[in-house]
PDB file with one MODEL, atoms N, CA, C and O in Angstrom:
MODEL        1
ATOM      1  N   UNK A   1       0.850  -1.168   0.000  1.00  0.00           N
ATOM      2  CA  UNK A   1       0.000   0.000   0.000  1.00  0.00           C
ATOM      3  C   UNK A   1       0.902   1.239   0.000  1.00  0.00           C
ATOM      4  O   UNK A   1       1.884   1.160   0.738  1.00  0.00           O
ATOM      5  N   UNK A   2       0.767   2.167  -0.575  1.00  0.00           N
ATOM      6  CA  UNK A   2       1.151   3.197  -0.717  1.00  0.00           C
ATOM      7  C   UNK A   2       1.222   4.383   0.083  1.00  0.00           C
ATOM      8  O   UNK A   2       0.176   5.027   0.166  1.00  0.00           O
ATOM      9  N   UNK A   3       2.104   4.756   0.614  1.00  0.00           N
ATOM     10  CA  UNK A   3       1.516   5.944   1.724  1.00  0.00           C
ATOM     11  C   UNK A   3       0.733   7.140   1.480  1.00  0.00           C
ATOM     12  O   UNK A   3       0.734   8.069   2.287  1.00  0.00           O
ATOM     13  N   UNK A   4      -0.002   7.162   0.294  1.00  0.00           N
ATOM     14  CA  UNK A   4      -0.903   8.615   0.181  1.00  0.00           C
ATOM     15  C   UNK A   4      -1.990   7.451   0.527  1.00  0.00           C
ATOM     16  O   UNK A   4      -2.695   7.967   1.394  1.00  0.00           O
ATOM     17  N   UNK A   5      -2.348   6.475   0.342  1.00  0.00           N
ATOM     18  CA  UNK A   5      -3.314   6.080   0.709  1.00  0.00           C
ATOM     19  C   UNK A   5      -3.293   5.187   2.123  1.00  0.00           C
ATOM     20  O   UNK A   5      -4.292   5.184   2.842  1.00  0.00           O
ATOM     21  N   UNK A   6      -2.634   4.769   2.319  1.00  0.00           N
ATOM     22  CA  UNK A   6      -2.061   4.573   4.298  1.00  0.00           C
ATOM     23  C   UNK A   6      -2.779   5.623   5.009  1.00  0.00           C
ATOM     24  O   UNK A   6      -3.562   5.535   5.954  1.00  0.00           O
ATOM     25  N   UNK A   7      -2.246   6.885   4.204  1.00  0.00           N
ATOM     26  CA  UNK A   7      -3.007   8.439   4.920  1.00  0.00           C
ATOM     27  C   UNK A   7      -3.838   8.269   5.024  1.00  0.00           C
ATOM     28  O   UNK A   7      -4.253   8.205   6.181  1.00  0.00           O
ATOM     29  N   UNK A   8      -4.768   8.057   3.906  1.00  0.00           N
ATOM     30  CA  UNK A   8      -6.479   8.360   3.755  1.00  0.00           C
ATOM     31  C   UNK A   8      -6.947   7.332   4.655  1.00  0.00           C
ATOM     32  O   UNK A   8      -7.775   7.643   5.511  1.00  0.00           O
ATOM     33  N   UNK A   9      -6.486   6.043   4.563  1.00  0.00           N
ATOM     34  CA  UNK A   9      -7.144   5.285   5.223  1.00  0.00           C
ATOM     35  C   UNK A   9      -7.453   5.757   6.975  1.00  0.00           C
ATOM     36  O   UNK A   9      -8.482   5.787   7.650  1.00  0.00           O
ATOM     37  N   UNK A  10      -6.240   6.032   7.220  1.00  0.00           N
ATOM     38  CA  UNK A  10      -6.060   6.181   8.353  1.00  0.00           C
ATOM     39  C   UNK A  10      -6.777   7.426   8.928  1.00  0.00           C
ATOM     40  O   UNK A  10      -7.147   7.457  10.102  1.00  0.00           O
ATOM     41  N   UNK A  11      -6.997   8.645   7.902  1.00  0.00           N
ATOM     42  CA  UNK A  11      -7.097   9.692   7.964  1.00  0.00           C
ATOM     43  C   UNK A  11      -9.140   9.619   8.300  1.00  0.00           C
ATOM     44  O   UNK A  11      -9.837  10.348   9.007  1.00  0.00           O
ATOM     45  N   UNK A  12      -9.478   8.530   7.509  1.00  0.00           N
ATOM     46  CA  UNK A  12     -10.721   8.046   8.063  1.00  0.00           C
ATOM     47  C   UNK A  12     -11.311   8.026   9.333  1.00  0.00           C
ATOM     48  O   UNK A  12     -12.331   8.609   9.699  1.00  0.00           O
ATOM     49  N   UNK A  13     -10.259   6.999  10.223  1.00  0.00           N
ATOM     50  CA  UNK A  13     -10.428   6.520  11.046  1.00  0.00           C
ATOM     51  C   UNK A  13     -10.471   7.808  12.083  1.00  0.00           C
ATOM     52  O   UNK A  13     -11.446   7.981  12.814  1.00  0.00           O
ATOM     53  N   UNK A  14      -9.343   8.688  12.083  1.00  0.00           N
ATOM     54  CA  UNK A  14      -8.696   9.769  13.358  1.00  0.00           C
ATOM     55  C   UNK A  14      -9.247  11.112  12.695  1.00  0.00           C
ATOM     56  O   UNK A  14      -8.873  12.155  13.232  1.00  0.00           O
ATOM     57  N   UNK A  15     -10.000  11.198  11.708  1.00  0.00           N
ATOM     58  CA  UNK A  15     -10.280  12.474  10.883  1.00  0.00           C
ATOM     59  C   UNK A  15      -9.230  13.206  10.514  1.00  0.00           C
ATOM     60  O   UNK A  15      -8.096  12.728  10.481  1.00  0.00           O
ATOM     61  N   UNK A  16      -9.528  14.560  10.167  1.00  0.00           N
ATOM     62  CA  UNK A  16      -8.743  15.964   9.805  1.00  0.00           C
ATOM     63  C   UNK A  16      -8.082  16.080  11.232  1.00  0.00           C
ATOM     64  O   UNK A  16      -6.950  15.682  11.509  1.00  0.00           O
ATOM     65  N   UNK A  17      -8.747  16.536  11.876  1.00  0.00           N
ATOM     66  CA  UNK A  17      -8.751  17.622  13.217  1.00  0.00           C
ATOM     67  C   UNK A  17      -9.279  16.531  14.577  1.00  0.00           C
ATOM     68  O   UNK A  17     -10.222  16.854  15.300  1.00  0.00           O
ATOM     69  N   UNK A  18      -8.585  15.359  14.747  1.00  0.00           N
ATOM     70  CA  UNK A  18      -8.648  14.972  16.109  1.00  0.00           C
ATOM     71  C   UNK A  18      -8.685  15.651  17.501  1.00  0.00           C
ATOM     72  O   UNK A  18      -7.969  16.504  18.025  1.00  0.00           O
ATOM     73  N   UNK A  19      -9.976  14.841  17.982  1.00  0.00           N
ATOM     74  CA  UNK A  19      -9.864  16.056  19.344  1.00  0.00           C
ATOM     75  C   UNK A  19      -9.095  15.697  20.546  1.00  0.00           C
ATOM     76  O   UNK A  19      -8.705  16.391  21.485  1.00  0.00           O
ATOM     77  N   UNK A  20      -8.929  14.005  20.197  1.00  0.00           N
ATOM     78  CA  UNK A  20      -8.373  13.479  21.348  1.00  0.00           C
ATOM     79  C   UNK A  20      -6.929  13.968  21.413  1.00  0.00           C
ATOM     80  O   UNK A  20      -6.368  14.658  20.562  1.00  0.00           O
ATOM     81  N   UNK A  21      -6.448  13.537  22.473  1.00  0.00           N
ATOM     82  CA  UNK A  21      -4.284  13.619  22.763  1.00  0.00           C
ATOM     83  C   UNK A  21      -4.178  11.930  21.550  1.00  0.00           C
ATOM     84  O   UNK A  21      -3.933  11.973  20.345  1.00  0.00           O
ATOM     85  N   UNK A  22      -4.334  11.184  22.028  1.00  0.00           N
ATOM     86  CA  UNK A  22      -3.627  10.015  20.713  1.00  0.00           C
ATOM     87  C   UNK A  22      -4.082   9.994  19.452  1.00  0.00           C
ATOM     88  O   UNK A  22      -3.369   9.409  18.637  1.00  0.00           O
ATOM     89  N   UNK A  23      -5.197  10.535  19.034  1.00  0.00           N
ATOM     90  CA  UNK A  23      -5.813  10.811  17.436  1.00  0.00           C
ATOM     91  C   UNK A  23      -4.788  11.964  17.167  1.00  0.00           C
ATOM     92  O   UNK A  23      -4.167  11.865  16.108  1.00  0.00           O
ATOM     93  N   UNK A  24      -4.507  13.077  17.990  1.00  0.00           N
ATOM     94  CA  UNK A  24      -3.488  13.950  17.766  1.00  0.00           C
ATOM     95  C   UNK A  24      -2.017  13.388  16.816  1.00  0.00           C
ATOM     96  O   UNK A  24      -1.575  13.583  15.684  1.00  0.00           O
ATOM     97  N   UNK A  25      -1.501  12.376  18.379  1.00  0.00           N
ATOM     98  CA  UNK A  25      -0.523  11.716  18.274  1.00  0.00           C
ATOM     99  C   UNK A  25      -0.027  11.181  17.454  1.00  0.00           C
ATOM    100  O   UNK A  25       1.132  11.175  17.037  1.00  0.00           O
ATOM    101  N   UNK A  26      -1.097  10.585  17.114  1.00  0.00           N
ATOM    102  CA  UNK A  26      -1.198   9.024  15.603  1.00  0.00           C
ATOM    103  C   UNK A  26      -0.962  10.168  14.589  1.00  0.00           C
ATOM    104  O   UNK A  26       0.138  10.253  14.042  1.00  0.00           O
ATOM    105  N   UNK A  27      -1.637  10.773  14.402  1.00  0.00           N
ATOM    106  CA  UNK A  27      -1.637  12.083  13.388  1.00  0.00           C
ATOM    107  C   UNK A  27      -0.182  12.448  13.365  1.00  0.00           C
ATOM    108  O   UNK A  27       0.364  11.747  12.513  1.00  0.00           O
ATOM    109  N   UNK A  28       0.550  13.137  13.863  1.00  0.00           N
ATOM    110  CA  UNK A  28       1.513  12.995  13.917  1.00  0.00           C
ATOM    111  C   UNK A  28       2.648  12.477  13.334  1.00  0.00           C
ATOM    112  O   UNK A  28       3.499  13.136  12.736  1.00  0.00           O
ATOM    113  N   UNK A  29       2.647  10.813  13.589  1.00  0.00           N
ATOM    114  CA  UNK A  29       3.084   9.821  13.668  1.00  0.00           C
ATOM    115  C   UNK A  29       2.884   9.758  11.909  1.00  0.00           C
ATOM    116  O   UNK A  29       3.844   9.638  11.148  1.00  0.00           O
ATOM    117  N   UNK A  30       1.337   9.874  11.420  1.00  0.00           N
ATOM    118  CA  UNK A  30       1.190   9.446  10.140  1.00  0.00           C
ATOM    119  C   UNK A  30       1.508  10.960   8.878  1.00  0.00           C
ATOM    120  O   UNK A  30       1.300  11.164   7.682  1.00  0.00           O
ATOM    121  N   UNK A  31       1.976  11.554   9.785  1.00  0.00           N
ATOM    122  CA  UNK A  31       2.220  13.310   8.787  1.00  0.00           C
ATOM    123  C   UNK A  31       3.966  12.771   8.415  1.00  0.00           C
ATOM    124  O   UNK A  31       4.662  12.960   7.417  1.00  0.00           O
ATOM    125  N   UNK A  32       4.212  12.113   9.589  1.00  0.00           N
ATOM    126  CA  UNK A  32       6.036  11.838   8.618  1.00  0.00           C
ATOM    127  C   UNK A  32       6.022  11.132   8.280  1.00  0.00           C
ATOM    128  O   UNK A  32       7.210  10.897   8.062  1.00  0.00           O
ATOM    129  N   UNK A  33       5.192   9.946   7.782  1.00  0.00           N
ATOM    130  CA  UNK A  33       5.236   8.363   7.115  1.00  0.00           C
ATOM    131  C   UNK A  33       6.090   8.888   6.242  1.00  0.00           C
ATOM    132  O   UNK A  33       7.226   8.677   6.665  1.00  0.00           O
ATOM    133  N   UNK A  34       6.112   9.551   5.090  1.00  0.00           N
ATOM    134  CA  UNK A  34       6.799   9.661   3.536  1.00  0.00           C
ATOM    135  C   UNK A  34       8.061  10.003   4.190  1.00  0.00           C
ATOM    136  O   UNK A  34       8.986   9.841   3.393  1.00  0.00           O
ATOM    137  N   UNK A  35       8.462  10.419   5.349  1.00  0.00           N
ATOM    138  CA  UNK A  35      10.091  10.710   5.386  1.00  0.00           C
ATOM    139  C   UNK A  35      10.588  10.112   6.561  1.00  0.00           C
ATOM    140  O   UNK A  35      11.184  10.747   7.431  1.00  0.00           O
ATOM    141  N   UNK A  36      10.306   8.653   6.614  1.00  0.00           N
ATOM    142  CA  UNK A  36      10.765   7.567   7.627  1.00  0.00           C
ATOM    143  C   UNK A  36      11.096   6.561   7.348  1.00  0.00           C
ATOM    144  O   UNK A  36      10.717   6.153   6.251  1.00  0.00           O
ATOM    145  N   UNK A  37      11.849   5.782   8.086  1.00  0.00           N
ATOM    146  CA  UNK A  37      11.999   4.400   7.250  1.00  0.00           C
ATOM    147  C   UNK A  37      11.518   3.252   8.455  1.00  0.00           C
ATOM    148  O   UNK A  37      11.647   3.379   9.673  1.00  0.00           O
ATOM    149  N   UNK A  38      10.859   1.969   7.621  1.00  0.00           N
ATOM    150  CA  UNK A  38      10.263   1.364   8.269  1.00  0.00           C
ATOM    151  C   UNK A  38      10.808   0.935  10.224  1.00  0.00           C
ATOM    152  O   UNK A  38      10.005   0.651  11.113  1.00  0.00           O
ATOM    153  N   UNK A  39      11.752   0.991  10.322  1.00  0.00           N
ATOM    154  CA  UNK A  39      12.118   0.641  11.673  1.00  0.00           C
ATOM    155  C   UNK A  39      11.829   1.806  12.783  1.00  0.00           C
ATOM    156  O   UNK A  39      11.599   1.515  13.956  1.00  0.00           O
ATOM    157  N   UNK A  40      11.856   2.901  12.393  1.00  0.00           N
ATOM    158  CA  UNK A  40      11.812   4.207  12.891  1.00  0.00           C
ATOM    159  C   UNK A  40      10.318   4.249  13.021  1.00  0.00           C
ATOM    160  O   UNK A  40       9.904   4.492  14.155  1.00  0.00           O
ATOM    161  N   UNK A  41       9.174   4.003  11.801  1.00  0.00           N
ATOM    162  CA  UNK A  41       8.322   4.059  11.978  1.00  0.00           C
ATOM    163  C   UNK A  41       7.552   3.036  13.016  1.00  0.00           C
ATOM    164  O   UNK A  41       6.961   3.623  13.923  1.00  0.00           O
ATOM    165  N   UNK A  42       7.487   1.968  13.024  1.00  0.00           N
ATOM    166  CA  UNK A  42       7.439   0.994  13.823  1.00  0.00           C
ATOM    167  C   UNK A  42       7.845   1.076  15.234  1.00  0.00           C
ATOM    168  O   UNK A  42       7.291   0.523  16.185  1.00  0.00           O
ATOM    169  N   UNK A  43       8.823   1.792  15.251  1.00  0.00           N
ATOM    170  CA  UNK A  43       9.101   2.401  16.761  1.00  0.00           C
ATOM    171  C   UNK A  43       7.945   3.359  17.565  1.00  0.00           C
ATOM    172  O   UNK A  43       7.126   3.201  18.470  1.00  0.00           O
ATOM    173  N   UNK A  44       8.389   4.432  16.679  1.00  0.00           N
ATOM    174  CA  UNK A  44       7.182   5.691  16.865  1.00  0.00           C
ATOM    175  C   UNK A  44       5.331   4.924  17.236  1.00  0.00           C
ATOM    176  O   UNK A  44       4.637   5.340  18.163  1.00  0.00           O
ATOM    177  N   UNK A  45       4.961   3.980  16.425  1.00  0.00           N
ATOM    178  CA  UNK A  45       3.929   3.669  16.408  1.00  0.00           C
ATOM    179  C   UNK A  45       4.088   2.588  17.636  1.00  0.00           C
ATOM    180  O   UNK A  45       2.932   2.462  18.040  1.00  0.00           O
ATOM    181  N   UNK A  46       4.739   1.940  18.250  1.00  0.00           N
ATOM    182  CA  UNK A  46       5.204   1.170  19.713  1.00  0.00           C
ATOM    183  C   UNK A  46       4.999   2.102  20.713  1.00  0.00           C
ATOM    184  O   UNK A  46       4.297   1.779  21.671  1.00  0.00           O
ATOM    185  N   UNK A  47       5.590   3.422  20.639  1.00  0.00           N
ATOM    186  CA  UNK A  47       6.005   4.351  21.742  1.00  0.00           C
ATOM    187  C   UNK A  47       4.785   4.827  22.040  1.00  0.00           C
ATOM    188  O   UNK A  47       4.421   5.060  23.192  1.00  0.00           O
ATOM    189  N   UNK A  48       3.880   5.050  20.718  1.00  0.00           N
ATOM    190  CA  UNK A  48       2.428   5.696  20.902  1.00  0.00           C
ATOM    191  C   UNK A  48       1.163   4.678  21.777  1.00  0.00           C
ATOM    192  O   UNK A  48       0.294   4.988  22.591  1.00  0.00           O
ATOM    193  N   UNK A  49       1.554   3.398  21.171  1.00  0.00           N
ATOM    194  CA  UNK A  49       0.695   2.799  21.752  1.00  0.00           C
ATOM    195  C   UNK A  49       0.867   2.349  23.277  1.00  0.00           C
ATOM    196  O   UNK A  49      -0.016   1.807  23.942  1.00  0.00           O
ATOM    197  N   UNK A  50       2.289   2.700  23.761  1.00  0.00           N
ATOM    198  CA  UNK A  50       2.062   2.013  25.398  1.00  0.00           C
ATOM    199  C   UNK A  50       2.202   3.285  25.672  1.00  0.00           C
ATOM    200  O   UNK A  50       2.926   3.187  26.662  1.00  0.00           O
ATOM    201  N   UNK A  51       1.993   4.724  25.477  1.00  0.00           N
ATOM    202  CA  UNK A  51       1.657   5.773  25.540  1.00  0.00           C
ATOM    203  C   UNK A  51       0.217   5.908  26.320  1.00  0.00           C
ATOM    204  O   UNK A  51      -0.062   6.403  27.412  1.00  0.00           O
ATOM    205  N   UNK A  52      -0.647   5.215  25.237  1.00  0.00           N
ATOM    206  CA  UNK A  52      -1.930   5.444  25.142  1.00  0.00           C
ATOM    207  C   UNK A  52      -2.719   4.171  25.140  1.00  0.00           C
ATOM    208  O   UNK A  52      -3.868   4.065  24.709  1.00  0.00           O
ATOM    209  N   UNK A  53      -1.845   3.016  25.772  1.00  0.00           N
ATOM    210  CA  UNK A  53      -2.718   1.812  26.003  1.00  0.00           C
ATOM    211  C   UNK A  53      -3.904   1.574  26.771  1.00  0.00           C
ATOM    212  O   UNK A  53      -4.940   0.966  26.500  1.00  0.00           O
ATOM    213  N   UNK A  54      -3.518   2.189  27.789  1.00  0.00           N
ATOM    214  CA  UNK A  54      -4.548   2.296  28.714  1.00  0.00           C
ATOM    215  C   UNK A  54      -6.179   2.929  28.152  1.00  0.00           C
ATOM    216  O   UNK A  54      -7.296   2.417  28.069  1.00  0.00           O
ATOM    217  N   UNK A  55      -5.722   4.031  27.901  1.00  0.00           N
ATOM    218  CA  UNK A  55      -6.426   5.102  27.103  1.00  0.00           C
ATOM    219  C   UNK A  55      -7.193   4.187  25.772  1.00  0.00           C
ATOM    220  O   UNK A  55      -8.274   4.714  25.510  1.00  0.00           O
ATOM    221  N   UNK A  56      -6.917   3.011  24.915  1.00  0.00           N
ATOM    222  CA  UNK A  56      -7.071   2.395  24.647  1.00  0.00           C
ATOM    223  C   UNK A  56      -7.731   1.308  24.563  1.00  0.00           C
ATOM    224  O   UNK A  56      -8.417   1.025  23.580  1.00  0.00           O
ATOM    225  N   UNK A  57      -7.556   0.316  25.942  1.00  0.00           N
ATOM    226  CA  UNK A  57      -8.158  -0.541  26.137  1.00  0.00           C
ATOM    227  C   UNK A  57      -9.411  -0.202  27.051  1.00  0.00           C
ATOM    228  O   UNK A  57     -10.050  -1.162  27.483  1.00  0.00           O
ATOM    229  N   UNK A  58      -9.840   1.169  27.404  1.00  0.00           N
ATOM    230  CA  UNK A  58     -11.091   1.359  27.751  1.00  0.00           C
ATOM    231  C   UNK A  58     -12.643   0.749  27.120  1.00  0.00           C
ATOM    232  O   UNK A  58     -13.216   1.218  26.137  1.00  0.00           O
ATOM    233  N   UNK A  59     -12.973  -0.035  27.691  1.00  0.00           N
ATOM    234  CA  UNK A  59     -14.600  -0.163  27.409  1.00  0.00           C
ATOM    235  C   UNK A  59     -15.815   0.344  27.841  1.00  0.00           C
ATOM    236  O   UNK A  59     -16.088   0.865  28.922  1.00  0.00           O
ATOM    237  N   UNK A  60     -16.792   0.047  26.490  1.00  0.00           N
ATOM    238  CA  UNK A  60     -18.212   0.493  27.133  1.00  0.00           C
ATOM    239  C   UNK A  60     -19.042  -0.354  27.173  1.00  0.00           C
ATOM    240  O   UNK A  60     -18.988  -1.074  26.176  1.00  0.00           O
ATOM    241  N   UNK A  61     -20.155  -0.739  28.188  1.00  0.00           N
ATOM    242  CA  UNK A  61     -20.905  -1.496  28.160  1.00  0.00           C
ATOM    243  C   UNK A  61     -22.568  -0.802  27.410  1.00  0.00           C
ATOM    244  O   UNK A  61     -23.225  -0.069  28.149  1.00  0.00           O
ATOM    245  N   UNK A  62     -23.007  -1.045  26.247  1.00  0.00           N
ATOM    246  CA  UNK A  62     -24.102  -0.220  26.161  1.00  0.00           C
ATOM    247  C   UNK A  62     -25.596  -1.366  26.841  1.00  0.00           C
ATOM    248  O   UNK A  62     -25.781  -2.582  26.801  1.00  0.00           O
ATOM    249  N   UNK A  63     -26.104  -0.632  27.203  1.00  0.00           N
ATOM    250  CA  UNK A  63     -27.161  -0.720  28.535  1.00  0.00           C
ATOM    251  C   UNK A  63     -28.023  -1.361  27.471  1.00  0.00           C
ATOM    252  O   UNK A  63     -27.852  -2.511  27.876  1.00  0.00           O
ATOM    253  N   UNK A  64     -28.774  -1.503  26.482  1.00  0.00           N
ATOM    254  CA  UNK A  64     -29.835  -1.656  25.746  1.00  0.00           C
ATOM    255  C   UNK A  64     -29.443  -3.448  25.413  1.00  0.00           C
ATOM    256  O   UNK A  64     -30.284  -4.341  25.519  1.00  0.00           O
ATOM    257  N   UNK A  65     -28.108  -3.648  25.038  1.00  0.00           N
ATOM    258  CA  UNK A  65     -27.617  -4.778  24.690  1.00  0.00           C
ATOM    259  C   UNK A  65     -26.645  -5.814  25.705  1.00  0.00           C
ATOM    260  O   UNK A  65     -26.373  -7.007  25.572  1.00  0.00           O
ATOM    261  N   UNK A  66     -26.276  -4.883  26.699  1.00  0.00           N
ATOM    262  CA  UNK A  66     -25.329  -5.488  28.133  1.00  0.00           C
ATOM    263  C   UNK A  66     -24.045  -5.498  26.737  1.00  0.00           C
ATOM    264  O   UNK A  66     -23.424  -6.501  27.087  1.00  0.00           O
ATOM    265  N   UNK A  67     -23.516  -5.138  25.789  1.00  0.00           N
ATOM    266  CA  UNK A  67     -22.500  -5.914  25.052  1.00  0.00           C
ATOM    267  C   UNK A  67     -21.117  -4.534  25.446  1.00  0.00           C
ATOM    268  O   UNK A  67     -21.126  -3.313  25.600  1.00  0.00           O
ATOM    269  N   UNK A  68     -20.300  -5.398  25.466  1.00  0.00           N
ATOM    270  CA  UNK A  68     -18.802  -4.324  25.534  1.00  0.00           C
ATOM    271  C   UNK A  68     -18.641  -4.404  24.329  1.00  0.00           C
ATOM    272  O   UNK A  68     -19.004  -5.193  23.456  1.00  0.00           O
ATOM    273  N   UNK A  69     -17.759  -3.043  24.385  1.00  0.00           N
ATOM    274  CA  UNK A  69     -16.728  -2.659  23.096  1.00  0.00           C
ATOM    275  C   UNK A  69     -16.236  -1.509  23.573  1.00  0.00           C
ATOM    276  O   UNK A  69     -16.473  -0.840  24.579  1.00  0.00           O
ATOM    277  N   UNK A  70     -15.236  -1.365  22.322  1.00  0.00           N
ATOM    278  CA  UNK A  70     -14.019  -0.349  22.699  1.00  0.00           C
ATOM    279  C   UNK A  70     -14.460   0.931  22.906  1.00  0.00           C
ATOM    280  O   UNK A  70     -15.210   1.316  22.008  1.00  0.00           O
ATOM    281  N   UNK A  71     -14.246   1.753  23.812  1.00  0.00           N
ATOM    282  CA  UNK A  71     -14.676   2.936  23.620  1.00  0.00           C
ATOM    283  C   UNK A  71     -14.113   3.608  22.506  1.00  0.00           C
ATOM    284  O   UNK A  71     -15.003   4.079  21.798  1.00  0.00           O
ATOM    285  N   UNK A  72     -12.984   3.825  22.089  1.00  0.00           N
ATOM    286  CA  UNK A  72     -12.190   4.531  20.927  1.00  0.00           C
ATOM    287  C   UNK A  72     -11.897   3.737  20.122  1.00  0.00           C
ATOM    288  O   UNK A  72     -10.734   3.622  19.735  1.00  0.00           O
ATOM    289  N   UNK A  73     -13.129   2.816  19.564  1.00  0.00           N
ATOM    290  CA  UNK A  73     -13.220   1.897  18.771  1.00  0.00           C
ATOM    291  C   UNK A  73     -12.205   2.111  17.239  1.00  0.00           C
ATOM    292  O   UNK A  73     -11.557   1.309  16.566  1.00  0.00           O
ATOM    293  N   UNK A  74     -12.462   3.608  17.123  1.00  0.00           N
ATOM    294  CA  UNK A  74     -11.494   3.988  15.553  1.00  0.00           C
ATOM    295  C   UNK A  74     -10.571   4.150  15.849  1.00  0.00           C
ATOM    296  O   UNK A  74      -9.849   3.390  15.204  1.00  0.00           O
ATOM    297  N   UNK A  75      -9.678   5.075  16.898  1.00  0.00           N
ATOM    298  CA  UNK A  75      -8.521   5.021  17.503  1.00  0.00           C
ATOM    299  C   UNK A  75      -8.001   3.474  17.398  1.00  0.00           C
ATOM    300  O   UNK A  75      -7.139   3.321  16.533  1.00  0.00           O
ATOM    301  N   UNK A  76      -8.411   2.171  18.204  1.00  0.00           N
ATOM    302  CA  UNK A  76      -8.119   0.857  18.214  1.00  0.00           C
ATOM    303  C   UNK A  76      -8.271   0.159  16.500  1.00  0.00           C
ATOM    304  O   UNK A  76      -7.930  -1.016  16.366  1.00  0.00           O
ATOM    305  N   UNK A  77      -8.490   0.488  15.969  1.00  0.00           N
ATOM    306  CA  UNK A  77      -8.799   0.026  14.379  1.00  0.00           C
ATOM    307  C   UNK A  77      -7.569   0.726  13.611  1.00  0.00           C
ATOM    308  O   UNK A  77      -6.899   0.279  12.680  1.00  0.00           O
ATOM    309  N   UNK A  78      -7.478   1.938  14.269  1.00  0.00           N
ATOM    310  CA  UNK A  78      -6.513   2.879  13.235  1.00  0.00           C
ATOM    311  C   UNK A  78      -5.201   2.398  13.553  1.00  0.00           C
ATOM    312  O   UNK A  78      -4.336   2.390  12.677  1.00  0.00           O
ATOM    313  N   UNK A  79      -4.862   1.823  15.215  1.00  0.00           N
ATOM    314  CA  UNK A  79      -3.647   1.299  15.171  1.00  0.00           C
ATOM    315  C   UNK A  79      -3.776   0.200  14.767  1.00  0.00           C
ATOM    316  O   UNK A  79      -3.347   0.347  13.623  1.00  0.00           O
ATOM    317  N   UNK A  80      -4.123  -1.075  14.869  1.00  0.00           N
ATOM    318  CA  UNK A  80      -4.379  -2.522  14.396  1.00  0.00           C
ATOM    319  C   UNK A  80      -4.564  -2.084  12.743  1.00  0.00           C
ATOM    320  O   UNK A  80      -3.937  -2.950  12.133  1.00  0.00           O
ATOM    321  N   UNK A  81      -5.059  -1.269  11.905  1.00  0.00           N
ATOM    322  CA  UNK A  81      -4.193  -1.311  10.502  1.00  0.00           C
ATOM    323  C   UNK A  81      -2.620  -0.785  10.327  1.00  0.00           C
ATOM    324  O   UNK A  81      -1.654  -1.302   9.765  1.00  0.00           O
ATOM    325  N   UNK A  82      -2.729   0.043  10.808  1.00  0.00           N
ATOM    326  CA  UNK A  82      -1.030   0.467  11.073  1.00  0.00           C
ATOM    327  C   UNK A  82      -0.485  -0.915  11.319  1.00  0.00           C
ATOM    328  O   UNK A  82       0.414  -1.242  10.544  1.00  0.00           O
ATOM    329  N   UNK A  83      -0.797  -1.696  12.127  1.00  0.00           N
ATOM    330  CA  UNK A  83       0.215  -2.074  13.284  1.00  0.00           C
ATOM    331  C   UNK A  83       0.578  -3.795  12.071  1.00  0.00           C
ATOM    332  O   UNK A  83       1.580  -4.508  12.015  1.00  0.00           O
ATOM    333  N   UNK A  84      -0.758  -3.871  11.307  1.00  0.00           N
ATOM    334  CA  UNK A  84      -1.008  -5.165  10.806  1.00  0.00           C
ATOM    335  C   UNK A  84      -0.585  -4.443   8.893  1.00  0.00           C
ATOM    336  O   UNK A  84      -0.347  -5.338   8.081  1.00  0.00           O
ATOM    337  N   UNK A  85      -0.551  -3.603   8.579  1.00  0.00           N
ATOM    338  CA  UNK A  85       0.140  -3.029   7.459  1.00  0.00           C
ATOM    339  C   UNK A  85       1.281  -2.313   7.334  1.00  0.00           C
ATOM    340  O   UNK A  85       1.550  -1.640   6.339  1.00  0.00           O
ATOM    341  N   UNK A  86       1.999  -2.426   8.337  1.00  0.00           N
ATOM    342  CA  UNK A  86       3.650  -1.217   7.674  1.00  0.00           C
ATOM    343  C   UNK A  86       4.514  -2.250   7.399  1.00  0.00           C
ATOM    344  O   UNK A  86       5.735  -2.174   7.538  1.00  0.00           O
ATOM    345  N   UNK A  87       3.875  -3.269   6.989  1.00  0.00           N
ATOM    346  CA  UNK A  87       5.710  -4.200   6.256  1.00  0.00           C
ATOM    347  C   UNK A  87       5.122  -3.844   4.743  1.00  0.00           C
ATOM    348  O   UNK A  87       5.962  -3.423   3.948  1.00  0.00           O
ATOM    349  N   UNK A  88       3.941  -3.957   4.338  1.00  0.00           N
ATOM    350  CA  UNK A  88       3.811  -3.815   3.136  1.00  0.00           C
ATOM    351  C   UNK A  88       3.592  -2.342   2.643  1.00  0.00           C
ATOM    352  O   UNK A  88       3.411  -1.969   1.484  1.00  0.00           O
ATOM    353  N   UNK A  89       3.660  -1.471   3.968  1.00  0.00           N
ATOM    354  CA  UNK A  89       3.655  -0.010   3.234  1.00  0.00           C
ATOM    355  C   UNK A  89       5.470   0.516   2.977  1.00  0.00           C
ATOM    356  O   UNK A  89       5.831   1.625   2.584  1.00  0.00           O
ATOM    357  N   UNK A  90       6.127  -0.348   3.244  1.00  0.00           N
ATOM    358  CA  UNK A  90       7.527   0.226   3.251  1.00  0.00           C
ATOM    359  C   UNK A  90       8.134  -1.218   2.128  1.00  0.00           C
ATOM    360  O   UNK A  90       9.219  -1.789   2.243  1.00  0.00           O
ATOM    361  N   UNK A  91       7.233  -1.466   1.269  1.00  0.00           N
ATOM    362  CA  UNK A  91       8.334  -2.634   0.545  1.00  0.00           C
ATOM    363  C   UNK A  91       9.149  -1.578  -0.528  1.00  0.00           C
ATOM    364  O   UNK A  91       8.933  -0.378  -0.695  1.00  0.00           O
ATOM    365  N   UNK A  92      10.200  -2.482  -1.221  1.00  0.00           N
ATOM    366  CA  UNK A  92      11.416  -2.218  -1.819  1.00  0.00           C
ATOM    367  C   UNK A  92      11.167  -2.030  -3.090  1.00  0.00           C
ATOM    368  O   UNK A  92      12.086  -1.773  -3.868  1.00  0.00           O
TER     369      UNK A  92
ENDMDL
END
């Protein structure tokens, strides 16, 4: 995958203008993709997530269904594509 579209994808998930501190972060993280190289990036995206794990693994129980899920369900999606796509966004 290509990193203009790594962006978009991602850019989905955390929007333009994140309000949170780790949608910030990730943002961040995904504004230098084009001038990093895969080990560096992979780092950065490690550092963010035990950053913001906690922050992360928060759940909600909604009352109508008793069912959990993530509270920052797109936040948790946006890293798990990152986390499960940067060998093939940095091939040779």
């Amino acid at each position: 995958m290509c990193h203009f579209h790594q962006k978009k994808v991602i850019q989905r998930y955390i929007t333009m203008h994140p309000r949170l501190e780790a949608g910030k972060d990730l943002q961040k993280i995904m504004y230098n993709l084009t001038s990093t190289t895969q080990t560096i990036f992979t780092k950065k995206l490690n550092e963010w997530y035990e950053k913001h794990r906690d922050f992360l693994a928060e759940k909600t129980v909604k009352p109508e269904t008793l069912k959990e899920s993530f509270t920052h369900q797109k936040l948790v999606s946006a890293y798990k594509k990152l986390n499960n796509t940067s060998s093939i966004t940095f091939y040779v």
